[in-house]
C-alpha positions, 0 to 999 in steps of 0.5 A: 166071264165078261168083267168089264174091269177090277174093283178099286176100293178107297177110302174117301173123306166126304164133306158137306154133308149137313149135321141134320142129314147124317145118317147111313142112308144119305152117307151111302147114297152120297158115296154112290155118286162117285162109286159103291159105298162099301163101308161108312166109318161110323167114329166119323159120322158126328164129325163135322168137317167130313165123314170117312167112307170106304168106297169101291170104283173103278180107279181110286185116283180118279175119283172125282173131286165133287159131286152133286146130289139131293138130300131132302129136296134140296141141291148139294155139292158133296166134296170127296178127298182120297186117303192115300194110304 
């Protein structure tokens, strides 16, 4: 009662993560900025192009292309590339 709406889930390539900052924690609040990170592909996170999440949201083919968020007290912009499956 009162669902606003379904839960789309996604899979997402996520670049412009630095090497350094990789660890679940960021993985998942990088995620949390475009929907909720439901799973991180841990073969992908030494990765350096990009690391494979899987993401809940409201519409899978509209996530957006960019995302800016802090990591250890710097700005960044985060890259998120929908797996068409």
């Amino acid at each position: 009662m009162g669902a606003k709406g379904v839960l789309n889930i996604a899979w997402v390539n996520v670049s412009n993560i630095p090497l350094d900052k990789r660890h679940e924690k960021n993985i998942a609040y990088v995620g949390s900025l475009v929907g909720v990170t439901l799973e991180i592909d841990q073969s992908t996170v030494s990765r350096p192009e990009s690391v494979r999440i899987k993401l809940g949201c409201r519409d899978a083919e509209n996530i957006p292309a960019k995302a800016e968020g802090v990591l250890g007290g710097h700005f960044y912009d985060f890259f998120t590339l929908w797996i068409r499956s």
